[in-house]
C-alpha positions in Angstrom: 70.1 82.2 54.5 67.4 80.1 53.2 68.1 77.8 50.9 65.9 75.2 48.8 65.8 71.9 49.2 68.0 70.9 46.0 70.8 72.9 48.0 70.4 71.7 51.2 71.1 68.2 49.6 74.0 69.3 47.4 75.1 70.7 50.9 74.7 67.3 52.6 76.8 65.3 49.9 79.6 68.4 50.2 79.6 67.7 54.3 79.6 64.0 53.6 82.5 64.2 51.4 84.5 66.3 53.3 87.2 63.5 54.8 87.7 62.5 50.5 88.2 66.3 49.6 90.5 66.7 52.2 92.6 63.7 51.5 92.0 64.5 47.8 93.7 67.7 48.3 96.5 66.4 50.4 96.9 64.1 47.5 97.4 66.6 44.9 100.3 68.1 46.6 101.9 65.5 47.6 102.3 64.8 43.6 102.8 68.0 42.9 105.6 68.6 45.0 107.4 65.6 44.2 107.2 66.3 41.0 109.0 69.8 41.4 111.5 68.4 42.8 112.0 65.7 40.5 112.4 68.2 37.8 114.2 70.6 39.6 111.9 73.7 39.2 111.8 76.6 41.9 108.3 78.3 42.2 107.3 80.5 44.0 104.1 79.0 46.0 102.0 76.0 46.8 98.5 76.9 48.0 95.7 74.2 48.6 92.3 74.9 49.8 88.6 73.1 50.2 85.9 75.9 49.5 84.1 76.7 52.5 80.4 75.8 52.9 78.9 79.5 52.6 81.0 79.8 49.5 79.4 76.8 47.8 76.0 77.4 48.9 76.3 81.0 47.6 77.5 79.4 44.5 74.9 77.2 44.2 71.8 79.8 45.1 73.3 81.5 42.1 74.6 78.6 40.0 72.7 75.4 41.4 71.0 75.1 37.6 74.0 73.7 36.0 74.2 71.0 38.4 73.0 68.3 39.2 75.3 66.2 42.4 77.9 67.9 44.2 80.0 66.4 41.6 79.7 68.3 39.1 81.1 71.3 41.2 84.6 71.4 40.2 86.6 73.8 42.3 85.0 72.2 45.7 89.3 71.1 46.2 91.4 74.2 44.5 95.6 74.0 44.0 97.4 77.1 42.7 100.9 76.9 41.5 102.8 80.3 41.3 105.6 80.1 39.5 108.4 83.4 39.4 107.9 83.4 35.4 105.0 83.6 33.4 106.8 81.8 31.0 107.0 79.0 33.3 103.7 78.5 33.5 103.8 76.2 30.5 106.6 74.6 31.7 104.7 73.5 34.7 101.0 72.8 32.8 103.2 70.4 30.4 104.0 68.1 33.4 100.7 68.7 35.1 99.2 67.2 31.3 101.4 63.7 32.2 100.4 63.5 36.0 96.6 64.1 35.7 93.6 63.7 33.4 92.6 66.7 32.1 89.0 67.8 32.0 89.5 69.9 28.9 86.1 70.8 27.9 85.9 72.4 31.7 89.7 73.9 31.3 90.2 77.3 30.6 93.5 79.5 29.4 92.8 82.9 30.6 95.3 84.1 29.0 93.9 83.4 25.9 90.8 85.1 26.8 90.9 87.8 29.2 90.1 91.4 28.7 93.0 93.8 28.8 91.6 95.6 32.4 92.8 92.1 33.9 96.1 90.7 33.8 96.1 89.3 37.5 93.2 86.9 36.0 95.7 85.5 33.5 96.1 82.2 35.2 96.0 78.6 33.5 92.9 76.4 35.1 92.7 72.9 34.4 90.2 70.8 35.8 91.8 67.3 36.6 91.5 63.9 38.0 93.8 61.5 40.1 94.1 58.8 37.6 94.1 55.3 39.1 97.5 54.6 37.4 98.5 57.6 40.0 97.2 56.4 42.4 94.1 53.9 43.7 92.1 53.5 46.8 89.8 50.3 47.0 88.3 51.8 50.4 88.4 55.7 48.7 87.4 54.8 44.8 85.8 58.7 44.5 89.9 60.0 44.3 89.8 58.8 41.1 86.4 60.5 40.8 86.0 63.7 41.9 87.8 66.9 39.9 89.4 69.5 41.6 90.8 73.1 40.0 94.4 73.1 39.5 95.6 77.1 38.6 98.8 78.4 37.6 100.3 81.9 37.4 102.7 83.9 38.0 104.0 86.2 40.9 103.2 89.3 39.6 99.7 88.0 38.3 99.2 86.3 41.7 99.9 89.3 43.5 97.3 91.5 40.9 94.5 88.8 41.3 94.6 89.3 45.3 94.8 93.2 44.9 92.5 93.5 42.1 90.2 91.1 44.4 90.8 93.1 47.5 90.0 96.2 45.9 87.0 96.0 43.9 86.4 92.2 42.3 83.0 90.7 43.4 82.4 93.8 45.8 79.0 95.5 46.2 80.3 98.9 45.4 80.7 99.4 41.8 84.5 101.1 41.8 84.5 104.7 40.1 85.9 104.6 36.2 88.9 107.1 37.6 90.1 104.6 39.6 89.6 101.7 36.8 91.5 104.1 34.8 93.8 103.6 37.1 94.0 100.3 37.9 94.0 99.4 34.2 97.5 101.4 34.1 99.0 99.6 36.9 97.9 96.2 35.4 99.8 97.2 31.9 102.6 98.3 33.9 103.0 94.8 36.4 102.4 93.0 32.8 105.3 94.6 31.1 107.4 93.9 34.5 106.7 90.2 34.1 107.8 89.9 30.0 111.0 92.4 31.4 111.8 89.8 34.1 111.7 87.1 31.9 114.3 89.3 29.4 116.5 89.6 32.0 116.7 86.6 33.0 116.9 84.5 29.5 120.1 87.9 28.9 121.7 86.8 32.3 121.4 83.2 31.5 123.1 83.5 27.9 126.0 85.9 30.0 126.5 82.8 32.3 126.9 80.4 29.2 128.7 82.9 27.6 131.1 83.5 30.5 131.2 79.3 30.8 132.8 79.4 27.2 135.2 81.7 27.9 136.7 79.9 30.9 136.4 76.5 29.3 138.2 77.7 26.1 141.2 79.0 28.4 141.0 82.6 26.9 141.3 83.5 30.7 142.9 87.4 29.8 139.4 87.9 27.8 137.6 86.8 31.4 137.1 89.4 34.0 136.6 88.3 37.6 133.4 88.1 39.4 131.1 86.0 40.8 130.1 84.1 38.0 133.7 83.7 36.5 135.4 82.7 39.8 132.5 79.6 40.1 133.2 78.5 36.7 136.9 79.0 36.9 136.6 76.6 39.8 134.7 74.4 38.4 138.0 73.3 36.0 139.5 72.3 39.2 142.5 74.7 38.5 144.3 74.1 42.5 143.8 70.3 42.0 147.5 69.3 40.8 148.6 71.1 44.0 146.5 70.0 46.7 147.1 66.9 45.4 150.6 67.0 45.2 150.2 68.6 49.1 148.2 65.5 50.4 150.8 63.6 49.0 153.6 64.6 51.7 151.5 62.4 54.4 149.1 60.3 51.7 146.4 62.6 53.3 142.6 62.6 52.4 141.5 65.2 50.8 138.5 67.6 52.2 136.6 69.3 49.7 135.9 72.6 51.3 134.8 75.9 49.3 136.8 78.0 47.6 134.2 80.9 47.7 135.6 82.7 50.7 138.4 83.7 48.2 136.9 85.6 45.6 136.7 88.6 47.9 140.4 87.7 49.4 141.3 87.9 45.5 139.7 91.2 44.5 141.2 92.9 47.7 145.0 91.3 46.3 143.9 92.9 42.9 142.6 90.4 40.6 141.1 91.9 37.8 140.6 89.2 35.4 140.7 85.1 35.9 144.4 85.4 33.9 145.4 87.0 37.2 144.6 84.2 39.0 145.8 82.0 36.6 149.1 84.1 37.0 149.2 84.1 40.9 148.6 80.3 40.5 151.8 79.6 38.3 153.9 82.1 39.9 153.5 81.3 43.3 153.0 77.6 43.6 156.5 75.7 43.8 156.8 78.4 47.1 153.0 77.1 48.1 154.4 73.5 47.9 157.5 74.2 50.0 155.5 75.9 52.6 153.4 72.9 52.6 156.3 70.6 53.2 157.2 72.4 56.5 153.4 72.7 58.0 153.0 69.4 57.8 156.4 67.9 57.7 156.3 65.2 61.2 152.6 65.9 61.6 151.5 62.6 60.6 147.7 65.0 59.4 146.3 62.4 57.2 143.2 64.8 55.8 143.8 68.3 54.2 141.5 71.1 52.9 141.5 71.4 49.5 141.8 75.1 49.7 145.1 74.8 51.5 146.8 74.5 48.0 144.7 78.4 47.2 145.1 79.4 50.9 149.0 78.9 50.6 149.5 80.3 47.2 148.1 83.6 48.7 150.1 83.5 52.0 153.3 83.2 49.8 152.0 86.2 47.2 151.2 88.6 50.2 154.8 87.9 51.4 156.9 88.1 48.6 154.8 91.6 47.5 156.1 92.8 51.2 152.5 93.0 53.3 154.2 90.8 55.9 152.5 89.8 59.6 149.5 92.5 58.9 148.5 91.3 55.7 148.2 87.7 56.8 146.2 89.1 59.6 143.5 90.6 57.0 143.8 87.4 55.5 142.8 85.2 57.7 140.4 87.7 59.1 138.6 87.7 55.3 138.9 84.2 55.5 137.8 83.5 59.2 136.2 86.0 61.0 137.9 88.7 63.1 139.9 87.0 66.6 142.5 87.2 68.4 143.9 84.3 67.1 144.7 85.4 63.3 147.7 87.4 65.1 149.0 84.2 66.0 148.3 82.5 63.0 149.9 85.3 60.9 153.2 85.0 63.6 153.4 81.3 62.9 153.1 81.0 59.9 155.7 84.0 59.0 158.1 82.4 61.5 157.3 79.0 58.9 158.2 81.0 56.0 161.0 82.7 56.8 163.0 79.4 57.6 162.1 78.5 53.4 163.4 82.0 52.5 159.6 83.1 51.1 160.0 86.4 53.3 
């Protein structure tokens, strides 16, 4: 391709700056991903690239007017943020605001703007800067210098963008109207998927504070048992007194294991609601205790799970309700994988409570 002269030096300042777009770019993301995680935001991509040399002298053949040093070419170093939300989008472009200087007469909001044919183009593009209280390089001053195109968007209007690019964006074929018909449709469709996904989740969020409520206000017969419940049930500490009281036989440590293998060993003994549990707990915890006493009585253990007080509790239930050796098999199956060894387990520890009178 033959290019004029004006190009060909815009060219040479692009190849020249190559080593400062490169560390400009690495840069960027750094920041940017400590920021996440400082904030404690989940997104969905981090994507970082320096626009090849054919792309920019295209560009300039067909834009090389409005400028006039490589400079003023602001997407030379691009950064894209996807984020599972559109909604966090904002949430993201507020904190982007503190980190960089904003370029806003070059900024765009194409959400603001864009036609209704092309939701996958409503991304947020600022044009920013590094400033120098960011970060400053005496022997690399242009960081602070040299913009680069920051854009933000979500999943679904990422993955529109690449297929709406793929398909028929910038190509040399014009695409039929049936088929823009048609791609018009699916773009209303993905758009009313994203505001539907962020229904859902802003319903399932006020379930989980809802369900929260519940467990804190002790209304526990009003709570029924699932995932959600059983984490926040736990999260009042409800086995503490007991493992405590356990660890007390040798002044053991305790070790704070999971509970979570139990919510499915809970469901199967036919907890409905966490006022079962609570019910199990209070019914079957002096014989836990006891049980406790002889495991470790002369062991001289000095560190005990804290899900031995919940381990015990269910031993003792599935005893006194009659399920005997074979249902403290499929216990500690569900609780440790199938072997040979729960048999033995299950022997012991039925030999254990038979001596306390639990069987």
């Amino acid at each position: 391709m033959k290019l004029d002269l004006r190009t060909e030096m815009m060219l040479d300042e692009y190849r020249e700056h190559l080593p400062i777009y490169d560390r400009l770019k690495t840069l960027v993301l750094e920041r940017l991903k400590h920021c996440i995680e400082e904030n404690h935001l989940r997104i969905a991509g981090l994507e970082s690239r320096i626009k090849e040399e054919r792309s920019l002298a295209n560009k300039l053949e067909l834009k090389g007017y409005k400028y006039h040093s490589i400079n003023d070419v602001t997407d030379i170093v691009g950064v894209r943020i996807i984020t599972f939300f559109s909604d966090e989008v904002d949430v993201i472009s507020a904190l982007v605001e503190q980190m960089f200087d904003i370029d806003w007469e070059n900024s765009v909001d194409k959400r603001k703007t864009l036609e209704i044919d092309r939701f996958g183009y409503m991304s947020l593009h600022y044009i920013c800067r590094i400033p120098e209280s960011l970060c400053h390089d005496s022997e690399m001053p242009e960081l602070n210098q040299i913009r680069f195109e920051l854009q933000m968007r979500s999943t679904l209007q990422h993955m529109w963008a690449n297929m709406y690019h793929d398909m028929g964006y910038k190509s040399d074929v014009e695409i039929p109207v049936e088929y823009q018909r048609d791609m018009i449709r699916l773009a209303g469709m993905l758009e009313l998927a994203d505001e539907q996904f962020i229904r859902i989740r802003k319903e399932i969020n006020n379930y989980r504070r809802n369900v929260q409520s519940l467990v804190a206000s002790g209304n526990f017969n009003e709570v029924p048992l699932n995932g959600d419940t059983f984490r926040s049930y736990l999260e009042l500490k409800p086995f503490r007194n007991l493992v405590e009281k356990i660890a007390g036989i040798n002044q053991a440590e305790i070790y704070e294991d999971s509970l979570s293998p139990y919510y499915n060993v809970l469901l199967h003994m036919g907890m409905k609601t966490i006022g079962d549990i609570e019910r199990l707990r209070n019914k079957y915890s002096d014989g836990a205790y006891q049980l406790a006493l002889l495991q470790l009585a002369g062991t001289g253990l000095d560190i005990v799970a804290y899900s031995v007080a919940l381990q015990n509790i269910c031993i003792v239930a599935i005893l006194k309700q009659g399920f005997g050796e074979a249902g403290l098999i499929r216990l500690f199956a569900a609780l440790y994988g199938e072997s040979a060894y729960n048999a033995q387990r299950a022997e012991r520890v039925f030999e254990q409570a038979r001596k306390i009178n639990l069987v």
